[in-house]
N, C-alpha and C positions, 0 to 999 in steps of 0.2 A: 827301473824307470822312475823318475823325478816325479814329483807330486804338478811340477807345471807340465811335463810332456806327457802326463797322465788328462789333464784339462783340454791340452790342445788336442791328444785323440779321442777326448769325448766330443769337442767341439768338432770333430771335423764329418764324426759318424753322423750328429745331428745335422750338419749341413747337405750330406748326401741323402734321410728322407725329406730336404725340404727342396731338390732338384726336383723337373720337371718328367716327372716318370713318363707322361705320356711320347715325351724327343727322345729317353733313353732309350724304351723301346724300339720305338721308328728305325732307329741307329743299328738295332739288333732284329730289323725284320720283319718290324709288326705295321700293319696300315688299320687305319682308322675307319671303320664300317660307321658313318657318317647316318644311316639312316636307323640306325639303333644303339647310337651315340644323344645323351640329354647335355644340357648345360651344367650339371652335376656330376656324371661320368659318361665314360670313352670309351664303348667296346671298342677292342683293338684284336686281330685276327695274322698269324703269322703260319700255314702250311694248313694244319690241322690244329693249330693249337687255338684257342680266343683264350683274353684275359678282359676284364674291369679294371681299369684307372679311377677313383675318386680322389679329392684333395681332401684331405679329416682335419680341418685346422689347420696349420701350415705345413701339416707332412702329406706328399702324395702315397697313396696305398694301392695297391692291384689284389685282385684274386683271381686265380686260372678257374674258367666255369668249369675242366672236366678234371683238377688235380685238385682236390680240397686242401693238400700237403701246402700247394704254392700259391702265399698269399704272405704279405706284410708291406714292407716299404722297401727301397731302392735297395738297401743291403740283400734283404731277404730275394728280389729279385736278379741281382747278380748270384747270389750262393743255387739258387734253385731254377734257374733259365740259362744265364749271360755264361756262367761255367758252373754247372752241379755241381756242388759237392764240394767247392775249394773254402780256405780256408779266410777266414775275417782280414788277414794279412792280403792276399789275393783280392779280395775286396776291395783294400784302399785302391790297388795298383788299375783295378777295373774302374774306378769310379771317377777318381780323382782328376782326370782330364777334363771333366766335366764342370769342374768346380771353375774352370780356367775362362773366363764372358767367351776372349775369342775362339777358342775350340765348340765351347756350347752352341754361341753362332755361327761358327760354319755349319755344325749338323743342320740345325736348325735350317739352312739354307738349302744344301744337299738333302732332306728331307723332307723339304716344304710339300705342304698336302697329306703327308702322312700322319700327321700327332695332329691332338687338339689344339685349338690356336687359343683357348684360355677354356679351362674348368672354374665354375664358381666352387668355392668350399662351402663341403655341405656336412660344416660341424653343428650338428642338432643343439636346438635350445630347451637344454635341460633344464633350468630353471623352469621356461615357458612349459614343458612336458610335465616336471612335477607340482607344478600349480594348479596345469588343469585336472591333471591327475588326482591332485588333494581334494576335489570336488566331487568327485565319484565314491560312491558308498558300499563297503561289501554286501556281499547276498547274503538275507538271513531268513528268507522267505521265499512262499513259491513266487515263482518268476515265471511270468507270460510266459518271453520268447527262450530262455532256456528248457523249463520244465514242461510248458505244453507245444509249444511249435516244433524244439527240437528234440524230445525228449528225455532229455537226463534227467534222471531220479534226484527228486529236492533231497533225500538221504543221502546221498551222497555228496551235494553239492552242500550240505553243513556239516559235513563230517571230518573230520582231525584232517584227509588228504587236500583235501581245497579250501577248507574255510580260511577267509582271508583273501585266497589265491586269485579270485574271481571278483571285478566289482560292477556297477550297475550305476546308467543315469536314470534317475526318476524322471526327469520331462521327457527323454527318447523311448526309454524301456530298451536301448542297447544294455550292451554287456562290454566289460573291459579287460583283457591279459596282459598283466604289466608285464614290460621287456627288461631284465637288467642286463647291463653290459661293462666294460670294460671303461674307466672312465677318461682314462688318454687314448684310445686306440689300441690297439694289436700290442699284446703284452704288457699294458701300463697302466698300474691305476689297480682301486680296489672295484669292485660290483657297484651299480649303481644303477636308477632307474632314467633308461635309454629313451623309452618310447613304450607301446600298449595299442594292441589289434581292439579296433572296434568292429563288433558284431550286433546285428539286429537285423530285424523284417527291411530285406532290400537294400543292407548295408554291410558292406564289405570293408573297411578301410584300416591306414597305419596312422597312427597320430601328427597330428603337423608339427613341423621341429622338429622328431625324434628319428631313432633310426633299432633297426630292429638287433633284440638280443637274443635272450632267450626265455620265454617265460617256461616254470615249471611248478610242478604240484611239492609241495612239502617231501621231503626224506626223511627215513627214520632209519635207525640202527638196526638192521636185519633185513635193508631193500636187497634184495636181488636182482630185479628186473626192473632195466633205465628204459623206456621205450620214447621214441621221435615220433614227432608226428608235423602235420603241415601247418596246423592252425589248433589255437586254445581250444576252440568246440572240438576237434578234431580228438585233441589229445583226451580229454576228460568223456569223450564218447567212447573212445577205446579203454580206459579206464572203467567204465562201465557195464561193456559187454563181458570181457577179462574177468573182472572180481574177482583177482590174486590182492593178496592184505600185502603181499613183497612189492609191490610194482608202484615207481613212480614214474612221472611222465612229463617230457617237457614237450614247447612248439617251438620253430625253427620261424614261421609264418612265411612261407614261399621257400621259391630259390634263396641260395646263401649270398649274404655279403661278403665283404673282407676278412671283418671281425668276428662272423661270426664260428670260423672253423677252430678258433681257438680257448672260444668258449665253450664248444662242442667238447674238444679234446680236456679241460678242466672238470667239464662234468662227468666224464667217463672217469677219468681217474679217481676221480672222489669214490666211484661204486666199491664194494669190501669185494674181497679176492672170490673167483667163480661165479662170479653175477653174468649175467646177461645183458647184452644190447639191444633191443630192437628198431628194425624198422618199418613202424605203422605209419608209413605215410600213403597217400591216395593212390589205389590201381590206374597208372597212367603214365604218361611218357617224362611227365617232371617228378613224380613219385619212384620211377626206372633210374632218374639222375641222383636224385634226392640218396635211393637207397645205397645204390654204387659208390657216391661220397663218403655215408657214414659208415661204410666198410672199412675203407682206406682210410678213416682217421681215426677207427677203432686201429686197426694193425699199427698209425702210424704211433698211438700212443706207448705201445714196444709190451703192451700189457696180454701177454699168450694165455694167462687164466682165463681171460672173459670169454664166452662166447655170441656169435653174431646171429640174429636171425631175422630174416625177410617175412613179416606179418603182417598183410596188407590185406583188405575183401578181396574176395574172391575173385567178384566180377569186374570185369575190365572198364574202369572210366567210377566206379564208386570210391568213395571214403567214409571215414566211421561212421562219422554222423547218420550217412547214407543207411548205412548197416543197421542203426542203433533206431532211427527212425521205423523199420519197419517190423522191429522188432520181432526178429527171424533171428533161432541161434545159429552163430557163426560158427563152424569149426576153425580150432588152433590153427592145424597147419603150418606149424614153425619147419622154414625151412633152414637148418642150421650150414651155413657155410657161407660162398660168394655167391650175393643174390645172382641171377640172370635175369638181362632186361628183357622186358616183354612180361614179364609175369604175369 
């Protein structure tokens, strides 16, 4: 292959994530559930299956809410929907009609009602995220709403595992989890900070501009034990209760996005061989999905040394925090295998 027909098939990959994923689908099935569709993304729903449409800067990206594997851009959605499994070459021959105005507008017409009729892109402003971000101060002191509202031991929140990790506004008395992520989208780009869960008394939120990565506690050479959790308090509660010196611990902060199943699968790989996974996220019905995902992108990262285990409170509808607040010990209860929802 030529060094120019080398350009033009890059050029032409690039063109097909910058189609309108939300009409390829349509094409392939999916209708638009319109009343839990934003101006930002398009639940789309075809049998059994639902996916997310967002645009990330000028590429559209999807992720299947119950396949964690199926997520990326228009290629990734042909290889893993439109035909499993086929090869990049199969790709062109699926996509490439599409590149054509008149073909795209016919669907588009024979479709009408079923895709979104425009997505705003909701490429986060990271500059605006790390500016406000450079305002916030780490924890070096007891802290109101960490140490007395929520519990966590000020020892440990200045200790080699979080220091740094954790930072604080002085006029709110919140708390901040920085999110790093990917900095082009779905495989591109080095770590970068995405966005940061705000926490405080009656304060729940994601940073404006940003969009959620991963945040996680410090790793050291000799971790064993990567454990998930739903939220920064969340993970550094279990962190707590635990007091294993192997175990670091990231947040996800909610359901998953696009990007973030790829970030997930980089940080398992990074674990040394025989480590462990866990899933300490909330006893509940999104904590049931939560866990079921990061099963299947443990298997899917092809890594059979690790193993997997479901570690969540006991009680149904608690999370750590929960747990850590009432300061009641937990039993382990690692269940090692394929979670079963309802735990």
């Amino acid at each position: 292959m030529s060094a120019r027909d080398a350009i033009d098939r890059a050029t032409e990959l690039e063109a097909f994530k910058r189609l309108d994923l939300t009409v390829i689908a349509s094409d392939h099935g999916y209708e638009i559930d319109r009343r839990k569709s934003t101006r930002h993304s398009a639940l789309m729903a075809s049998g059994k299956d639902k996916i997310i449409v967002a645009q990330n800067g000028r590429h559209y990206v999807y992720c299947s809410v119950y396949d964690p594997q199926s997520s990326g851009s228009a290629v990734d959605f042909a290889q893993r929907v439109i035909e499993p499994g086929c090869s990049l070459g199969r790709v062109r021959q699926l996509l490439r009609p599409y590149l054509s105005t008149p073909y795209f507008d016919s669907v588009r017409q024979k479709r009408a009602g079923s895709f979104a009729a425009e997505l705003r892109p909701s490429e986060p402003d990271l500059i605006g995220v790390a500016v406000r971000y450079a305002r916030f101060e780490p924890v070096r002191a007891w802290h109101n709403y960490l140490n007395a509202e929520r519990g966590v031991p000020l020892d440990l929140m200045l200790g080699s595992r979080l220091r740094g990790r954790v930072r604080h506004c002085p006029r709110s008395g919140a708390v901040v989890f920085p999110h790093w992520g990917l900095q082009g989208g779905v495989g591109d780009g080095d770590c970068v900070l995405v966005g940061y869960e705000i926490k405080g008394s009656g304060t729940n939120l994601f940073s404006k501009g940003g969009r959620k990565g991963l945040w996680m506690s410090a790793g050291f050479g000799g971790d064993r034990t990567l454990a998930f959790a739903e939220s920064g308090l969340d993970a550094v509660s279990y962190l707590a209760i635990r007091q294993q010196a192997s175990l670091r611990v990231a947040s996800v902060s909610g359901q998953l996005n696009p990007q973030q199943p790829e970030l997930i699968r980089r940080a398992i790989e990074r674990m040394e061989k025989e480590s462990q996974i866990v899933a300490a996220f909330d006893n509940d019905e999104a904590g049931d999905r939560l866990t079921t995902q990061l099963h299947e992108l443990l298997i899917s990262t092809g890594r059979s040394d690790l193993a997997f285990s479901d570690d969540r409170p006991k009680e149904r509808g608690a999370d750590w925090n929960d747990a850590l607040k009432i300061r009641k010990p937990v039993p382990a209860g690692l269940v090692v295998g394929k979670p079963e929802p309802g735990r």
